[in-house]
Every structure is written in C-alpha cells, then in structure tokens.
C-alpha positions in Angstrom: 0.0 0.0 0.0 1.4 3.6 -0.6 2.6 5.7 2.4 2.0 9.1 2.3 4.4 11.2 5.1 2.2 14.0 6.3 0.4 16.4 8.6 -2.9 17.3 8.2 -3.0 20.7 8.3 -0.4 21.0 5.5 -1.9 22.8 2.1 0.5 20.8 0.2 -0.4 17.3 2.2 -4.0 18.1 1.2 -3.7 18.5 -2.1 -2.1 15.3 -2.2 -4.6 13.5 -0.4 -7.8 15.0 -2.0 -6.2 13.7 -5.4 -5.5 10.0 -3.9 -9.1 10.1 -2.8 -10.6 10.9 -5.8 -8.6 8.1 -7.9 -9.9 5.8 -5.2 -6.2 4.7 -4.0 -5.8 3.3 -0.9 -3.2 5.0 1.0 -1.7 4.8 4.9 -0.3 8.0 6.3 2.1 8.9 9.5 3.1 11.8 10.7 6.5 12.3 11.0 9.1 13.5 13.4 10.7 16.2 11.5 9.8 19.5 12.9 12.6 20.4 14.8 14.5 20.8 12.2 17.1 17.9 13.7 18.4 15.1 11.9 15.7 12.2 12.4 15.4 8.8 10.2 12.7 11.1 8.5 16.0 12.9 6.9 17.1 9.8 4.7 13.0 9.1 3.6 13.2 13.4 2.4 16.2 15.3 2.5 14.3 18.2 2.5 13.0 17.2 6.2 8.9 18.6 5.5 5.9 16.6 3.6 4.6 15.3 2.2 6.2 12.4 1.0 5.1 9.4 -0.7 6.3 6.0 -1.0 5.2 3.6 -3.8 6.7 0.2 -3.0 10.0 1.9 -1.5 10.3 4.0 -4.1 10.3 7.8 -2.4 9.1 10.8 -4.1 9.1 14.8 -2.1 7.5 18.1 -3.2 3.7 18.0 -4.0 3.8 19.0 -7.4 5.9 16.0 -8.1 4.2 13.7 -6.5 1.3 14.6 -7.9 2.5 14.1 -11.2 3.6 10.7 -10.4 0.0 9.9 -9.3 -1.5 10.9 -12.3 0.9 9.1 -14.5 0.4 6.1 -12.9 -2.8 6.3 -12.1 -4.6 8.5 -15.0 -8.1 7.8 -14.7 -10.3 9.5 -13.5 -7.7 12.2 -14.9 -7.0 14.9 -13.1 -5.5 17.2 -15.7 -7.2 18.7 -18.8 -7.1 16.8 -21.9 -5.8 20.2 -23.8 -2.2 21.2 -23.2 -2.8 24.9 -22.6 -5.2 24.0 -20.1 -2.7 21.5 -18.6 -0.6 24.6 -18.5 -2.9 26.7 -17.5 -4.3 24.7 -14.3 -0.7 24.5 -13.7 0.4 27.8 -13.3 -2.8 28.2 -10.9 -0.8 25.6 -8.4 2.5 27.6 -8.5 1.4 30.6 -7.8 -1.0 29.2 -4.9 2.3 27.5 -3.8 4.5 30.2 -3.9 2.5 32.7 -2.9 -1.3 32.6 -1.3 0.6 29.6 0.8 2.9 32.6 2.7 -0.3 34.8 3.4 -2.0 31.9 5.0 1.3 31.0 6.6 2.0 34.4 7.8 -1.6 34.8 9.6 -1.0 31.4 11.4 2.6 32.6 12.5 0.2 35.6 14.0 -2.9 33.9 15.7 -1.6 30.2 16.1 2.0 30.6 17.1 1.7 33.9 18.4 4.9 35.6 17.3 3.4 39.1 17.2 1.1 41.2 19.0 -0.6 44.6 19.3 0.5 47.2 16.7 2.4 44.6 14.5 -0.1 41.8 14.2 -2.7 44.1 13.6 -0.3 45.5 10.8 0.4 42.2 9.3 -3.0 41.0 9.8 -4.1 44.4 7.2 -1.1 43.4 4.7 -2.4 39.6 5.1 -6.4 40.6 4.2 -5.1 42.9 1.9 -3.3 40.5 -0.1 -6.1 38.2 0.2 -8.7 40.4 -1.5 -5.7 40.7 -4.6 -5.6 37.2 -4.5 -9.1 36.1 -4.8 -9.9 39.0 -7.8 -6.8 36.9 -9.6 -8.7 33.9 -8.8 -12.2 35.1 -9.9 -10.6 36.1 -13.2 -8.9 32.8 -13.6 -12.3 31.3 -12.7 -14.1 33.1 -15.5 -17.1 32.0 -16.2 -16.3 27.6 -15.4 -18.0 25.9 -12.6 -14.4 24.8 -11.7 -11.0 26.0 -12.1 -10.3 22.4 -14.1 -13.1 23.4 -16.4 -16.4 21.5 -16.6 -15.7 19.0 -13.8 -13.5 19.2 -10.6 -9.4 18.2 -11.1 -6.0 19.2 -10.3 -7.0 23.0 -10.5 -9.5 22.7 -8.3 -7.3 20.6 -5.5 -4.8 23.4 -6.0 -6.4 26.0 -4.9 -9.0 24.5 -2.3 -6.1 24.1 0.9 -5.5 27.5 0.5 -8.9 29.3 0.4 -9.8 26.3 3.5 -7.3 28.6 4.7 -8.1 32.1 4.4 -11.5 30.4 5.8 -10.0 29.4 8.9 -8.2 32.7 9.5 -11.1 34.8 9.1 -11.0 35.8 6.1 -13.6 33.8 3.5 -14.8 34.8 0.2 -18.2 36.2 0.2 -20.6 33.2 -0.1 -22.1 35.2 -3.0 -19.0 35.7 -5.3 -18.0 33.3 -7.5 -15.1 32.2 -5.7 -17.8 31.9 -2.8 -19.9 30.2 -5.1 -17.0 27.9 -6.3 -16.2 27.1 -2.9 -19.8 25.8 -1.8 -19.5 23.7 -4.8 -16.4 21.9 -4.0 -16.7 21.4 -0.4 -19.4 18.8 -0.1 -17.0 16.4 -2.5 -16.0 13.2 -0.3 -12.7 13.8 -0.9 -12.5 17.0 0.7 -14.5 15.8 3.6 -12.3 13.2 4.3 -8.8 15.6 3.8 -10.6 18.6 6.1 -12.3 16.2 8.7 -8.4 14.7 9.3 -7.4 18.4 9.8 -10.1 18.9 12.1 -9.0 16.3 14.3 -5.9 18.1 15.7 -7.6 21.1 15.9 -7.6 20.5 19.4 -3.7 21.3 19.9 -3.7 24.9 18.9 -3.7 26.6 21.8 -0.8 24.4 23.1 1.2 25.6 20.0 2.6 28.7 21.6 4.3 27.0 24.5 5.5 24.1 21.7 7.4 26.8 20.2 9.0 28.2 23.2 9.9 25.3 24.4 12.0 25.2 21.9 10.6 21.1 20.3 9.1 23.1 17.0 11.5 24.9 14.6 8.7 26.8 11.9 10.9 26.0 8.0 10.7 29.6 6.3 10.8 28.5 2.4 11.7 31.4 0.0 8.4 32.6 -0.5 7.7 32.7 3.3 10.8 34.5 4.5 9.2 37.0 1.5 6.4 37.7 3.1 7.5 38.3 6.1 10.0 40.3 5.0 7.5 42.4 2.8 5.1 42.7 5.3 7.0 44.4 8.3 7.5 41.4 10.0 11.4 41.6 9.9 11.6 41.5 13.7 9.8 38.4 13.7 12.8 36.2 12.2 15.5 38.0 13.6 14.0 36.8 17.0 13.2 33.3 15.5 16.3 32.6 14.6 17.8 33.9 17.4 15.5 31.7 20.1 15.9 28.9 16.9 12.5 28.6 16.6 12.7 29.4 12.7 14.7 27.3 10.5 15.3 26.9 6.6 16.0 24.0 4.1 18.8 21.7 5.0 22.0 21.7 3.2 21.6 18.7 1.5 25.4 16.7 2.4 
C-alpha cells in the first residue's frame, strides 16, 4: 500500500490527499518526526526534512507537485488534468502561484494567531497586509475562474485541489470569500466532494492542539521552515523582527544543506 508522510494541516499534504481520494487509491499515512529541524530517520526518507512524502513500493518521491505528477501518470483515470495542453498549462500555473504565494499569506496569519509571534501594533499590521493580499488574491482567482463551474473546467481536477487548501485557509483565518462571489460560489460547490471531507475532517482532528502551539514553540521542540516565499512575506510585510527573533531563540529554520 502507498505511504503518504504527512500532517494534516499541510496545504501541500491536502492537495495530495484529495487527489488520492478521488482516484480511489488506498493510502496509509504517519506523521513524521521532523519538525525540529534535527536530523531524524525522517532525513534519509526526504532530504528536505517537510511533507509530504510518498512511497510507492519503496520508491520515495518529495514536493507536492511531483508527487502529484507521479499519481496521475500512474494512475490517469479519473484524470486529473485537462485533456488540452494549454489548459494542462494553465491549471498549472494556478498551483504555482498558490504555492509560492497565497501559501505565505496563510502561513503568515497562522505565525500571528496560532503561534503567536506578534502582537498589538504589528499583528494588527500584518493581519491588514495579510487581508489585503487576500482580497488581490481572490480577484486573480475570480478572473482565472471566469465564467467555469471549476477551475479544471467542466468538472472538478487538479486545479481545483490546488487552490482549495489555500482558500480552507483564508477560511480558517477569518477571512472567507463572500458566499455570493463566484469564488464563494465555487467554494460551496467543491466542499461537499468526499474527498474534501475526508482531507478537512483529518485536519479537524488536531484542531484541538492549537492553543498548546505557543508554548511548543518556546519550548524550543518546533522549529517553523521559512521556504523562500515565506521568509518573502514576512520580510514584505513588516515582520522583519519576527525572524530576527526566531532565529535567534531557533525557533525558525530553513532547508537543510543537503550533504
């Protein structure tokens, strides 16, 4: 059976998992021990120490994009993917620029009202640049939306699994779509799918544990990866002082240079 490495709350675990589930693959997952930063046995399974990974039969494959790719080559029906190439492309570009970019707004607000790394003056500030960016983000979406009942096209696909974990998001940080845009309109479309159930009830589950996350990080047991287009953001935003003081208490981390 294929093992995907994960967490829950991950945009790019979800992603993954919505696609397994609507291929009908059986899958197991674990979460693994690889958010301190330190070397673990997770290191050898993904040098880059984050999920989600997937094994296939011992073969390993990291990064979400990738490994969806390898699901839909091995596993291309129900296809994910347009038929037409520019559609392939465009669906495409859709994920990257969630990836790269909508995922460090969402990230950003989390480091604010999950982890708690900024208060008073400067979360509010960051909160505005964070809603602010939002609104840009959804008009993009709406445009790339047009007038199809799904980003994919006629049915739901890999455009549409792109950019739900990511306006779940903004819906968890307070900042939906109206229910009567068409993103909003998208949105109530999508979510009843089993697939995304299944992916969002798992999150749900340790939903429990974030109001324990603060003193996780001071202990010093969680070390938060800032990725390029996180250390961006927060860099953009104002929120220099927040990873001067992360990396100073070690609390923030980046990739691993890969030996």
């Amino acid at each position: 059976m294929l093992k995907l490495w994960e967490h829950p709350f991950s945009p790019y675990v979800q992603k993954v998992k919505i696609a397994l589930y609507e291929k009908g693959i059986p899958f197991e997952t674990e979460v693994p021990d690889a958010f301190s930063g330190a070397p673990t046995a997770y290191t050898e399974i993904n040098p880059r120490i984050e999920v989600p990974t997937l094994v296939d039969d011992g073969f390993r494959i990291f990064d979400s994009t990738i490994i969806l790719d390898y699901i839909e080559d091995k596993w291309p029906k129900p296809p994910m993917l347009p038929a037409e190439p520019h559609e392939r492309a465009r669906v495409r570009m859709i994920e990257d620029l969630c990836d790269t970019y909508y995922e460090a707004v969402n990230w950003g607000l989390m480091e604010i009202q999950a982890w708690k790394r900024a208060s008073g003056e400067l979360a509010e500030r960051l909160t505005r640049r964070a809603k602010e960016q939002t609104t840009g983000i959804y008009r993009w979406l709406e445009r790339e939306l047009g007038g199809r009942a799904y980003f994919n096209g006629a049915s739901f696909g890999h455009g549409d699994l792109s950019v739900y974990p990511y306006v779940r998001g903004s819906v968890v940080w307070g900042m939906a779509p109206e229910a009567s845009s068409p993103l909003g309109q998208w949105l109530a479309r999508v979510e009843p799918r089993e697939s995304i159930r299944k992916t969002i009830d798992a999150a749900a589950q340790f939903g429990g544990s974030m109001d324990t996350l603060p003193q996780i990080l001071a202990s010093g047991a969680f070390a938060r990866q800032y990725r390029d287009h996180r250390l961006e953001w927060m860099m953009r935003s104002g929120g220099i002082e927040i990873v001067v003081e992360g990396l100073q208490k070690k609390t923030i981390r980046f990739g691993r240079e890969i030996e």
